[in-house]
C-alpha positions as CSV (number, residue, x, y, z in Angstrom):
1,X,0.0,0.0,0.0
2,X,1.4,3.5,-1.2
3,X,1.0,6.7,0.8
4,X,-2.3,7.8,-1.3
5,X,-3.2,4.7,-3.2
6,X,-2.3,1.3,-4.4
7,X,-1.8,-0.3,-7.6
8,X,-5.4,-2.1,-7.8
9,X,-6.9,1.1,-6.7
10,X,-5.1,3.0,-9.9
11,X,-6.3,0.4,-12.6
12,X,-9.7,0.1,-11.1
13,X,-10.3,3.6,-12.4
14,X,-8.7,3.4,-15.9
15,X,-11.0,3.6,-18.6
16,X,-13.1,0.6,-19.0
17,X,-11.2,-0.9,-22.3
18,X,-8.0,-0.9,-20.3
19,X,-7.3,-4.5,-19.3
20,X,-4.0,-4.6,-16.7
21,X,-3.4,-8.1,-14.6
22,X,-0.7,-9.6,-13.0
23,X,0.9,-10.4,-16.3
24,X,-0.4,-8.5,-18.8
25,X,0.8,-6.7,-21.7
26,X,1.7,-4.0,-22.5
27,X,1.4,-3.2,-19.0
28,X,1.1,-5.3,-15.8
29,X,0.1,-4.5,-12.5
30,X,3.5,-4.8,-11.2
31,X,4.4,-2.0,-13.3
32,X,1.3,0.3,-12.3
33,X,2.6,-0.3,-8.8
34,X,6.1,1.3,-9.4
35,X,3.9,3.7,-11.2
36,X,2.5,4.8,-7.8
37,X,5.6,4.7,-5.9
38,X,6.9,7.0,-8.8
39,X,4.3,9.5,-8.2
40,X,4.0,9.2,-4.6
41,X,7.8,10.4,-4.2
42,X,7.3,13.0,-6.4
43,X,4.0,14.4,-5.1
44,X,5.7,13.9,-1.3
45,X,9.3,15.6,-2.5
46,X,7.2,18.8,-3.8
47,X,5.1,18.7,-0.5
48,X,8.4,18.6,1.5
49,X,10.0,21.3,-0.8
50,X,6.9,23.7,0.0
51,X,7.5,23.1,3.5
52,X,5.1,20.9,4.6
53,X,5.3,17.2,6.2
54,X,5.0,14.7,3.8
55,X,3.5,12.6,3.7
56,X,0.0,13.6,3.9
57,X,-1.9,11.5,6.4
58,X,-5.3,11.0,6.7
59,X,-5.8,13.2,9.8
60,X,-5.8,16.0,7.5
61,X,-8.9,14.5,5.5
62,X,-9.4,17.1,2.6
63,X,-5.9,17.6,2.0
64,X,-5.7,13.7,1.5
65,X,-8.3,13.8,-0.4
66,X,-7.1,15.9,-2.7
67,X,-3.4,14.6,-2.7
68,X,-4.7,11.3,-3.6
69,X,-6.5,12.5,-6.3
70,X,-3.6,13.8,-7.5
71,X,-1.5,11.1,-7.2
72,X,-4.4,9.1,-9.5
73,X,-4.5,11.5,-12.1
74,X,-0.6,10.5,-12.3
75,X,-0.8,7.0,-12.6
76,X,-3.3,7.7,-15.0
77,X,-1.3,9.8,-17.2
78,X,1.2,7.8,-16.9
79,X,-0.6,4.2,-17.4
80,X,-2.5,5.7,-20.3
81,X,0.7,6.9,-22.3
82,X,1.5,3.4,-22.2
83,X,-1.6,1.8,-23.0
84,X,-2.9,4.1,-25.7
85,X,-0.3,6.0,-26.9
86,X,-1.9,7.3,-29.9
87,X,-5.2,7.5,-29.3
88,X,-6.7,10.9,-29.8
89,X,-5.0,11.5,-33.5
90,X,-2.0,12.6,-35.0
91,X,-1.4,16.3,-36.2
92,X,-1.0,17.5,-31.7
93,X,-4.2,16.7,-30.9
94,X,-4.3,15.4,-27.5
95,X,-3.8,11.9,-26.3
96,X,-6.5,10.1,-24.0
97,X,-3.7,10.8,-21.0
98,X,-3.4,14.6,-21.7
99,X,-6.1,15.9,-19.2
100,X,-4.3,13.8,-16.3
101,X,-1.0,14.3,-17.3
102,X,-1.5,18.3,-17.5
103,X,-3.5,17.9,-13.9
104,X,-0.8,16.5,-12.1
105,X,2.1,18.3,-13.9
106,X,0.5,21.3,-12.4
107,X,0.4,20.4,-9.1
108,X,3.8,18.9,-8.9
109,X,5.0,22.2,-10.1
């Protein structure tokens, strides 16, 4: 279990044509779990660099709340540009991972 989220927790919210097991392909769910531990310690590093105690426990409900979401919309971003990397068209339109990627991009900023 991550900080925010787990690995099963990720996938369970991927869109419904992604399909990730223990030993699927292209990805697996052991990848989706580094995944989380990649995001985790980025989302924790820019807490700690603003100042604050990372990580974010669940005393502090809404702030959880909202770090967790974050933390999702990386692992989706991220599980997405593996699992349809092309999907939304050629010619810079955006891909099906753009909204999450820009989401948490932002807030890791």
């Amino acid at each position: 279990m991550g900080d925010y989220l787990n690995a099963t927790e990720a996938v369970l919210t991927l869109p419904h044509k992604a399909s990730v097991g223990a030993s699927t392909l292209p990805l697996n769910l052991g990848e989706v779990a580094t995944m989380v531990a990649q995001v985790e310690g980025e989302i924790n590093n820019a807490i700690a660099h603003a100042g604050f105690a990372a990580p974010v426990t669940t005393s502090a409900p809404f702030s959880f709340a909202l770090i967790q979401s974050k933390a999702l919309d990386g692992v989706k971003c991220k599980a997405l540009r593996v699992l349809f990397p092309n999907l939304g068209g050629p010619g810079g339109r955006a891909t099906v991972a753009s909204e999450y990627c820009k989401s948490y991009e932002d807030f890791v900023k």
